[in-house]
C-alpha positions in Angstrom: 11.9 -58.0 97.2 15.2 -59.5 97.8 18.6 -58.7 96.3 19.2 -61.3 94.2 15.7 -60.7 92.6 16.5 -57.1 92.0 19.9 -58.3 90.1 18.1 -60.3 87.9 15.6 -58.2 87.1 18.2 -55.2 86.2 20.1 -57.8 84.1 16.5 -58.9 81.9 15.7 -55.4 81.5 19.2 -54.1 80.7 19.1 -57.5 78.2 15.7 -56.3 76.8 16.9 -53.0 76.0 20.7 -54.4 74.4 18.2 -56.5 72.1 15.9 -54.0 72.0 18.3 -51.3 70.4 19.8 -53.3 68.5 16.9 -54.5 66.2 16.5 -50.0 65.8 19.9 -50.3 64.7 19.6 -52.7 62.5 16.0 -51.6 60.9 17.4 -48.0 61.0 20.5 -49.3 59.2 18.3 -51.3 56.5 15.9 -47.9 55.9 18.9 -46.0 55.1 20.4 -48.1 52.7 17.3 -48.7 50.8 17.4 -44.8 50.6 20.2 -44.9 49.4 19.5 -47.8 46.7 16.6 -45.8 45.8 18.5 -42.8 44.8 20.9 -44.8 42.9 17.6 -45.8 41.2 16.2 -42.3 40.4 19.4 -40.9 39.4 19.8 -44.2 36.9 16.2 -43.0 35.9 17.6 -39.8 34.8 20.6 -41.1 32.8 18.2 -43.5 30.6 15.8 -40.6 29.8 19.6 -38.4 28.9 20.8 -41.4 27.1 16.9 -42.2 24.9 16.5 -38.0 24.2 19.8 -38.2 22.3 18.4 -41.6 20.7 15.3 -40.0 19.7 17.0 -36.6 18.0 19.7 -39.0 16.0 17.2 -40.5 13.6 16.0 -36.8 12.4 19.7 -35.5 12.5 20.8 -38.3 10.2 17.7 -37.8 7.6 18.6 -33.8 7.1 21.9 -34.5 6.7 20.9 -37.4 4.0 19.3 -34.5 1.9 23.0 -33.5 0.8 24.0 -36.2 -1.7 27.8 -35.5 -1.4 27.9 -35.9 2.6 30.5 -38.2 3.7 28.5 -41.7 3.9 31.2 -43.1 6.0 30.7 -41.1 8.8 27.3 -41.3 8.3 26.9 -44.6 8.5 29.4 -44.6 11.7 26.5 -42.8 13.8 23.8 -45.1 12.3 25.9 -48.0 13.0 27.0 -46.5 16.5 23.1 -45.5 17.6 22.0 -49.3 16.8 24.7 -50.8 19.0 23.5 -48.8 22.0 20.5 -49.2 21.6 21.0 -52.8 21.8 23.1 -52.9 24.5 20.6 -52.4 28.1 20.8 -53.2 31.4 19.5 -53.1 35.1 22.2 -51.0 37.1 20.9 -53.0 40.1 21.6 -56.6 38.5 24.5 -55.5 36.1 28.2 -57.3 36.4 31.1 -54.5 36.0 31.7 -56.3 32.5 28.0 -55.8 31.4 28.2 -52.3 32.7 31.4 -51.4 30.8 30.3 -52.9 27.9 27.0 -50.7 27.9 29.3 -47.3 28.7 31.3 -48.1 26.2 28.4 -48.3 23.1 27.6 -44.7 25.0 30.8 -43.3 24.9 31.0 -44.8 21.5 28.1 -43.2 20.1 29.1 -39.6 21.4 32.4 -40.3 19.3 31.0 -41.0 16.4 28.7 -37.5 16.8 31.3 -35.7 17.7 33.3 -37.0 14.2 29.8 -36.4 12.1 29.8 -32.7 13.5 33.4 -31.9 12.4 33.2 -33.3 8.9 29.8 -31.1 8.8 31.9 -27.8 9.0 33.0 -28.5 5.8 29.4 -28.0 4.5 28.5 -24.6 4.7 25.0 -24.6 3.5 24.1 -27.5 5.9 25.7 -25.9 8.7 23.0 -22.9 8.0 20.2 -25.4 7.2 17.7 -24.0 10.4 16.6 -27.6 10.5 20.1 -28.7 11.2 20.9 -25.7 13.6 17.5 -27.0 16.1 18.7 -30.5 16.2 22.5 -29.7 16.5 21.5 -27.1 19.5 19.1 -29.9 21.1 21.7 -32.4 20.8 24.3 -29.7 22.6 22.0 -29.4 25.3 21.5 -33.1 26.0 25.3 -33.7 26.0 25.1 -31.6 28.4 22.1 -33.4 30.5 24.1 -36.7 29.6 27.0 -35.2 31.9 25.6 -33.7 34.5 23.6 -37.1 34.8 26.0 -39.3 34.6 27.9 -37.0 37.3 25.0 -37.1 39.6 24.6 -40.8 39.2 28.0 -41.5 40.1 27.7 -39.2 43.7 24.4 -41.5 44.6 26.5 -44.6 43.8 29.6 -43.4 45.7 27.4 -42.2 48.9 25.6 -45.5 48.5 28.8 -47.6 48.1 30.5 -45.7 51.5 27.1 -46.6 53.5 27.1 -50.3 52.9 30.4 -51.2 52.6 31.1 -50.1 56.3 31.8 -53.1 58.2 29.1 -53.2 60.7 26.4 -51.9 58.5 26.8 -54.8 56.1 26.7 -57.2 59.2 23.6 -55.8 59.9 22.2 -55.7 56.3 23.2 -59.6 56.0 21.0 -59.8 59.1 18.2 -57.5 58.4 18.2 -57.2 54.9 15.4 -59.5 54.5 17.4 -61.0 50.7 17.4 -57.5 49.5 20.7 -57.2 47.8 22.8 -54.9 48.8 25.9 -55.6 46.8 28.0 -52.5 45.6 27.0 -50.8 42.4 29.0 -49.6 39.5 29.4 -46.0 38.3 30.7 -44.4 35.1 34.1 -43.7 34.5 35.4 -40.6 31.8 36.7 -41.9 28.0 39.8 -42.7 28.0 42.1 -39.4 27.4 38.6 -37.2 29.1 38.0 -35.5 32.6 34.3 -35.5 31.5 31.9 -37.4 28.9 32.3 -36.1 25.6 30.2 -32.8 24.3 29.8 -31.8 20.9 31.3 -29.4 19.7 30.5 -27.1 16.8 
């Protein structure tokens, strides 16, 4: 076999194995960002079952409070009014613009003000603050505050590890090659009320 045969049989092979490891790269690169889109996902998952548990304990919170005629209407009528505006306000975290996303935080955030407000005008009610009723759906709704949080929290760690992976500059030339139209564009996470380190709890 002659020299120059050799040389160009090295320089295919070495060729074939450049090319070759680079497609890995690439479909390696594309796996783990679709991981990473599919936490997003899941965690997303999480915050929409947080956000409808609190939707589905408002409608029997507002009813036992009804029962006492000389309950402030106002404020009552804040939560009812805040509850319909986020329920009407939905979106797909993976097709959302940051305006469509801020605008669906703030009917959120807006609605956990308005029960926060309901919950300090009820301490002027003694006998509905000891209505057992009222103290299962007032502990329920403590507790999915509380799951609305640590959601929101963990939803905001799968976007930021997501948003670090793609954004890298050789990883997004490889997802614009490998990425099939799968959209990889960076996603939005949720940012604390104005004047807040953390959503908003109730407090009692």
């Amino acid at each position: 076999m002659s020299k120059g045969l050799i040389t160009t049989l090295v320089i295919i092979g070495a060729f074939v194995l450049l090319v070759g490891g680079f497609f890995m790269w690439g479909a390696g690169t594309f796996d783990k960002a679709i991981a990473y889109q599919e936490e997003v996902n899941a965690q997303w998952a999480d915050v929409q079952a947080s956000y409808q548990r609190r939707m589905d304990l408002i409608p029997n919170l507002v009813s036992t409070v009804k029962g006492y005629a000389d309950f402030e209407q106002e404020t009552l009528t804040g939560v009812i009014e805040a509850r319909a505006k986020a329920t009407s306000v939905t979106i797909d975290p993976s097709n959302v613009t940051p305006d469509q996303f801020a605008q669906f935080q703030q009917a959120q955030d807006g609605l956990s003000s308005a029960l926060s407000r309901l919950m300090v005008v009820v301490e002027r009610y003694p006998d509905l603050k000891a209505n057992q009723n009222f103290l299962d759906l007032q502990s329920q709704l403590e507790g999915t505050e509380n799951r609305i949080n640590v959601a929101r929290q963990r939803y905001n760690e799968s976007v930021r590890d997501y948003n670090t992976y793609v954004r890298g500059f050789f990883r997004r030339m490889a997802l614009s090659i490998f990425g099939g139209g799968e959209d990889f564009s960076l996603r939005k996470g949720f940012e604390a009320q104005e004047g807040a380190d953390t959503a908003p709890v109730v407090t009692f």
